[in-house]
DOKEZA-656990 format. One record per residue (C-alpha): residue in three letters; x, y, z. Coordinates in steps of 0.02 Angstrom, whole numbers, plus 32768, in hexadecimal, padded with zeros to 4 digits. Layout:
DOKEZA-656990
ALAXYZ;...
This chain:
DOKEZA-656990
UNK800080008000;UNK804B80A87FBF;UNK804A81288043;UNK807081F5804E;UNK8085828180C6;UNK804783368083;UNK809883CB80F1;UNK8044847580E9;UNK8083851C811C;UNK803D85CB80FD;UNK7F9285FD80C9;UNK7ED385B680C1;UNK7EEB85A9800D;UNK7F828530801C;UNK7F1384CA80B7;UNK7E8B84B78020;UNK7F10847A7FAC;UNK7F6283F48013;UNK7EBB83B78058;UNK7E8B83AF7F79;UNK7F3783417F6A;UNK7F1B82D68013;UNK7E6482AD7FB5;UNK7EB382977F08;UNK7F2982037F53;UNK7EBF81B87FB6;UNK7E4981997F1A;UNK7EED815B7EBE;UNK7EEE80D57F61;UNK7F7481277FC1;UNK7F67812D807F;UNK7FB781CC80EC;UNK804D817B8136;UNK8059817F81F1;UNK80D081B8827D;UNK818081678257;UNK8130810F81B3;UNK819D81258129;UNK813B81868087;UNK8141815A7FC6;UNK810482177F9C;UNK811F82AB7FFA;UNK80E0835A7FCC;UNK810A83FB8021;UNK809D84A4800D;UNK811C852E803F;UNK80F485E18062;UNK816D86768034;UNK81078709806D;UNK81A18722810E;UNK824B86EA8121;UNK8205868881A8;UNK818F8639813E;UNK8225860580CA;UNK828685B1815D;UNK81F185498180;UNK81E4851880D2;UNK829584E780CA;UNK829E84878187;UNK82008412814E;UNK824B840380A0;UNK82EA83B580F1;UNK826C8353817C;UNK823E82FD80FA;UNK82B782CD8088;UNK831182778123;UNK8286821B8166;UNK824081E280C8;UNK82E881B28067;UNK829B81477FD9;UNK820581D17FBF;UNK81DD823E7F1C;UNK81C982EC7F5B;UNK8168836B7F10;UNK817B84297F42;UNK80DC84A17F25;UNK80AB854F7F69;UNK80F386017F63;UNK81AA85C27F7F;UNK81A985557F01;UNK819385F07E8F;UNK820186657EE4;UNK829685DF7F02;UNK828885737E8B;UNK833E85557E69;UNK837C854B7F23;UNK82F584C87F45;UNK833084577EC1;UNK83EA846E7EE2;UNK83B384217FA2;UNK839E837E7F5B;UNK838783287EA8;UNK82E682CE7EED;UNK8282835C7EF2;UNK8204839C7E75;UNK81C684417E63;UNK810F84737E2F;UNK80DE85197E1D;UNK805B85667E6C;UNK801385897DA3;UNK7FFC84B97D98;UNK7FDB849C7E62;UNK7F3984337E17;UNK7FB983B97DB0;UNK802C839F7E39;UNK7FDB82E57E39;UNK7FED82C17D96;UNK808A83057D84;UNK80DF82947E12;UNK808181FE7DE0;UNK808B81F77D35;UNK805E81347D23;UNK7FB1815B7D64;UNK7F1C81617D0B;UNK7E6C81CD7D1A;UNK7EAC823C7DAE;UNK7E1F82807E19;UNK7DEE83337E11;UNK7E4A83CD7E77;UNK7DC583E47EF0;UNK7DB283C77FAD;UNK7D2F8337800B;UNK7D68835880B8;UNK7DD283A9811F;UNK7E50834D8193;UNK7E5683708245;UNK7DDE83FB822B;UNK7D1F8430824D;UNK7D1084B181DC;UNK7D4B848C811A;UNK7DA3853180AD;UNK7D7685327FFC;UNK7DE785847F86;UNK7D7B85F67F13;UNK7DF086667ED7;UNK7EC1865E7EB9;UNK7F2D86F07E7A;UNK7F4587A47EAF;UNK7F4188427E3C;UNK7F6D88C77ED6;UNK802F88D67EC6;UNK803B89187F96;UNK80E2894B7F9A;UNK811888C88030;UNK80CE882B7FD7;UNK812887B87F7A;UNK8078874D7F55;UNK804C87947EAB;UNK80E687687E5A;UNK80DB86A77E97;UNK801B868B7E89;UNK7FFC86EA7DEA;UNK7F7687577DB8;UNK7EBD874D7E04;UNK7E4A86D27DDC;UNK7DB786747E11;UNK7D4C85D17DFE;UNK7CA085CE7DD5;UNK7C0C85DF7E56;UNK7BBC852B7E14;UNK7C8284E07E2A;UNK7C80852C7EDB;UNK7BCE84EC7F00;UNK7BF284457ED4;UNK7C86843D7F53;UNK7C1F84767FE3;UNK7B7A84257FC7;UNK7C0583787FCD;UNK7C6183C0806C;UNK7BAC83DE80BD;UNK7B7883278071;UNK7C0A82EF80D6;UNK7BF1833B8191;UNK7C2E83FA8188;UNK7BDB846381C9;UNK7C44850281C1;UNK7C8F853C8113;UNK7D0E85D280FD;UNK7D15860B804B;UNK7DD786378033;UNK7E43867F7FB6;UNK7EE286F47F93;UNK7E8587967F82;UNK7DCA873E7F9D;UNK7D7487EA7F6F;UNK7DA087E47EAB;UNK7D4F87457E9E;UNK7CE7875A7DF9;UNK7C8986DB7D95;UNK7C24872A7CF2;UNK7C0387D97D4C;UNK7BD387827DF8;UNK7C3C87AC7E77;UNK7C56876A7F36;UNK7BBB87937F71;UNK7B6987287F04;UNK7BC1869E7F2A;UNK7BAD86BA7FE3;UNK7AEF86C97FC1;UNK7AFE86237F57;UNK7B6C85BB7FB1;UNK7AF586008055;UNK7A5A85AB801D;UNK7AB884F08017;UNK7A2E8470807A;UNK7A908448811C;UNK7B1184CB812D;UNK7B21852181E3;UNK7B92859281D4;UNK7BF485F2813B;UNK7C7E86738148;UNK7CFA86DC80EC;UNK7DB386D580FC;UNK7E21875280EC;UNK7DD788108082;UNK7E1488AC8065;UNK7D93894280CE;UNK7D7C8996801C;UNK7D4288F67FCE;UNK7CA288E8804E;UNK7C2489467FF2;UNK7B74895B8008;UNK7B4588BE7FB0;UNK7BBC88528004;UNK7B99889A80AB;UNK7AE48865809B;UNK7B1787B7806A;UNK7B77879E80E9;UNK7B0087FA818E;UNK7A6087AB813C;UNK7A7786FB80F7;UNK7A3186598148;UNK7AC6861A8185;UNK7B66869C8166;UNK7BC886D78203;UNK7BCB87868254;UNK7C8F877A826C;UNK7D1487B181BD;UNK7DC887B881A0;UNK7DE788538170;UNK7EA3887D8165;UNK7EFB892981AA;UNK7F9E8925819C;UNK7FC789BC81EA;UNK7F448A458236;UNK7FB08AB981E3;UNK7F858B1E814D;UNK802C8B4E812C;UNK805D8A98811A;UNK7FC68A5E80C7;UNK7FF58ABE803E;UNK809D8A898044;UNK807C89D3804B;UNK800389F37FA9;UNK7F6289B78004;UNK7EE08A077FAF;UNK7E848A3B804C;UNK7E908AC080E4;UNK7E7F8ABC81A9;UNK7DC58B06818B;UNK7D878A9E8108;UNK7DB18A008178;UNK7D718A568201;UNK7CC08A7781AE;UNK7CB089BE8173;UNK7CBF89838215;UNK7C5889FA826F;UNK7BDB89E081F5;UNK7BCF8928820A;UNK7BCE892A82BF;UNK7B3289B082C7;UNK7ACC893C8243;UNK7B0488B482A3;UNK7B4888C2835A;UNK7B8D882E8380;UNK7C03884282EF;UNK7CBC881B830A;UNK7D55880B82B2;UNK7E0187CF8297;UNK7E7F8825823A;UNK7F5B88218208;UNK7FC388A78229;UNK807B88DA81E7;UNK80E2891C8270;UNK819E895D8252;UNK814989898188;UNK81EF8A0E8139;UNK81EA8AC18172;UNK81668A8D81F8;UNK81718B25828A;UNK81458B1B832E;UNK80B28B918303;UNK80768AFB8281;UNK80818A6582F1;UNK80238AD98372;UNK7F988ADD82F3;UNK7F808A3782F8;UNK7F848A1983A9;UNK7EFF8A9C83AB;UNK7E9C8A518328;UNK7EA889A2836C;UNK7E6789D48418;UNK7DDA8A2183C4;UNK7D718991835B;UNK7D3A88E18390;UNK7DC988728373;UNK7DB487B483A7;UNK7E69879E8368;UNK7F0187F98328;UNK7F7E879382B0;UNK801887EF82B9;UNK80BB87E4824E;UNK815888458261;UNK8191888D81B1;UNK81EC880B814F;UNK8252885D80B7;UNK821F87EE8013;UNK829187FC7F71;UNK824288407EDA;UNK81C188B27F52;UNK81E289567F34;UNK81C5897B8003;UNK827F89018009;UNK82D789AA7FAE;UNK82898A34803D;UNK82E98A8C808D;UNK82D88A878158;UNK82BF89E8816E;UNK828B89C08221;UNK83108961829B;UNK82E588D582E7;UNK82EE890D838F;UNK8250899E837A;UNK81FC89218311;UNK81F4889D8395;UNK81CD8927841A;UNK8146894E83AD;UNK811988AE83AC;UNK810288918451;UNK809C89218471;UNK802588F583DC;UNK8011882F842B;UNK7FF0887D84E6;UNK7F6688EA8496;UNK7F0F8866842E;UNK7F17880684B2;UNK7EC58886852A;UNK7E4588B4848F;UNK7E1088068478;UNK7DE387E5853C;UNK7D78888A852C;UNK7D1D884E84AA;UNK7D0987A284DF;UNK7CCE87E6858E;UNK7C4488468558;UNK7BFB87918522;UNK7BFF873985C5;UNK7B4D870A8607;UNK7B1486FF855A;UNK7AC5864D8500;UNK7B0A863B845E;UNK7B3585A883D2;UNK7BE9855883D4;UNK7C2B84E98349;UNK7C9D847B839A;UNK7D538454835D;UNK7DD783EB83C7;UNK7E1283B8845E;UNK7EB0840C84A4;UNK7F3C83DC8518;UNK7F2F8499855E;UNK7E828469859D;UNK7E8183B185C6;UNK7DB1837A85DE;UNK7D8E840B8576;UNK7D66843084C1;UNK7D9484DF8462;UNK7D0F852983DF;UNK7CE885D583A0;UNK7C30862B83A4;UNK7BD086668304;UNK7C40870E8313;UNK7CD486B1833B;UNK7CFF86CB83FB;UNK7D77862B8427;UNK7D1085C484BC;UNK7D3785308516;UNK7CB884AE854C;UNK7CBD840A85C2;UNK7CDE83828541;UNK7C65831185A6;UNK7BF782B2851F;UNK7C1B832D8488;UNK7CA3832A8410;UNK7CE78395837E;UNK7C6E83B282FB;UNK7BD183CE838A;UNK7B6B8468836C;UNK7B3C848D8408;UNK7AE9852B846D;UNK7B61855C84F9;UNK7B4485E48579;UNK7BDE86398593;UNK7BFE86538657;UNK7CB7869D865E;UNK7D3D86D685FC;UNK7DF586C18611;UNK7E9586EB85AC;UNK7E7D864D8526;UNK7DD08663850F;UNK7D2C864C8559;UNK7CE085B685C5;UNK7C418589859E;UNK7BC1850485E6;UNK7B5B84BA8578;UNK7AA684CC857F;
């Protein structure tokens, strides 16, 4: 029996993509090789978008080539684009696939099979909620971001492709879906746009929950706002990325966006619909970024209903054009900075999560966790992190929890 090991770094997109090859070989009869099993196929989805990212890549690059001597490896995602040569020169096993033929990495490393199954996802390992790729590609050019010279220009799939994933994820147990992408708010499909597809992919018999990864503030129109506050089963909880509260380095960073226009999105979600929270990334340490900019973020951040900050210190990526600034940050104010950004999130995020306690409300459950033993983690509708006795229940329970304190990892709940 053939067996393989898939390793994912980075993004939801790549997640989607490894769970499509995982389903792709176990059609072709292979069978995920175990702890200390040796594998006869190994694929690795790198990220690039930090130099951290990069020595990730590498490290389970080398993991594997050790522990599975007699393997064909195949090397995917953003790094296998932007280091193409260096990756080969590591070792003559491995194969590179581009990110523009991610969908034939099968084929391509298994040439002596025959009718390969399609690209597309019927679970999701290890997970309760399933991301579903709907668009790839990113036409924005920020000045930081190395991601639209290794994933190409924007493009999307069709609504009726997308549909026909989730109405199988749903047939198969999921309850939750996250619609994901590079730069989700240029999906287009013949002059319908996201919130179509929300509004579609919303009315699928069976679905509980449906969400939106990762948008820009300006991309939230009317029309997508409505989709999103009013549909059957959509969540009132977005991504919607910062960067900086800065409009100084908004600019600079080429996001096409201010402080005030993200501002007014999110205000005007949370009066149509209270109980609206969100997540967001920031850039500290960005080039040229003053004491008077990071101070406009801190200001910014204390201001709106975060549930959860993702931060990342400025990594310098060759072939941006934010890699040739002058005043680049040192490491030592960016990691103060740092700091102070974490300790506020984390103070923001109790807030929020406070004003919640004593309420009833619905919690998808997820996993078990060693931090908790006898408990299990979920997140509500608007995606506050709660923990719940495991008791009889187990991941995948949608269950109505009243939420009776809240401490620094999240809220407990009992359920009801």
């Amino acid at each position: 029996m053939k067996r393989f090991k898939v390793v994912t770094l980075g993004c939801r997109t790549n997640q989607y993509e490894s769970q499509a090859y995982t389903d792709q070989l176990r059609q072709l009869g292979y069978v995920p090789a175990l702890e200390g099993e040796e594998a006869d196929l190994c694929v690795v989805n790198t990220c690039t978008v930090t130099e951290s990212a990069d020595r990730s890549s590498r490290y389970e690059i080398r993991s594997l080539l050790k522990q599975n001597p007699r393997a064909k490896v195949a090397v995917t995602g953003c790094m296998a684009d932007s280091a193409s040569n260096l990756l080969r020169a590591m070792d003559e096993r491995i194969e590179i696939v581009p990110n523009g033929k991610k969908d034939q990495l099968v084929a391509q490393m298994l040439p002596e099979q025959e009718n390969f199954p399609e690209f597309h996802i019927q679970a999701f390992d290890a997970h309760t909620r399933a991301f579903v790729k709907v668009q790839d590609g990113c036409d924005s050019y920020c000045t930081y971001c190395i991601i639209p010279y290794v994933r190409g220009r924007s493009r999307s799939r069709t609504i009726e492709d997308v549909l026909v994933e989730c109405r199988k994820l749903v047939e198969n147990g999921f309850k939750e879906i996250v619609l994901t992408g590079i730069n989700i708010g240029d999906f287009e499909d013949q002059g319908k746009r996201l919130a179509d597809l929300v509004r579609a992919v919303d009315q699928i018999e069976g679905l509980k929950r449906l969400r939106i990864s990762s948008i820009d503030p300006d991309e939230i129109d009317e029309d997508l706002r409505d989709a999103v506050l009013n549909g059957r089963c959509t969540c009132p909880s977005m991504h919607i990325v910062l960067q900086s509260g800065s409009n100084v380095v908004l600019k600079r960073m080429n996001r096409k966006y201010t402080r005030q226009i993200f501002m007014q999105t999110v205000e005007e979600l949370v009066r149509l619909k209270p109980d609206f929270t969100l997540t967001t990334d920031v850039i500290v340490g960005f080039p040229g970024e003053s004491d008077a900019d990071f101070a406009d973020t801190m200001e910014l951040v204390s201001s709106l209903p975060f549930a959860k900050i993702h931060m990342f210190p400025y990594s310098k990526r060759e072939r941006t054009r934010a890699a040739l600034y002058p005043n680049q940050i040192p490491p030592d104010v960016m990691n103060k900075r740092k700091q102070a950004l974490l300790r506020l999130a984390e103070q923001r995020g109790f807030a929020l999560r406070d004003q919640f306690v004593g309420r009833t409300m619905s919690v998808l459950l997820e996993q078990n966790e060693e931090a908790r033993p006898g408990f299990l983690s979920g997140h509500t509708e608007n995606f506050l992190r709660v923990w719940v006795r495991s008791g009889s229940y187990q991941p995948n329970d949608l269950i109505d929890v009243e939420l009776v304190a809240n401490e620094p990892d999240g809220l407990i709940g009992l359920a009801r």
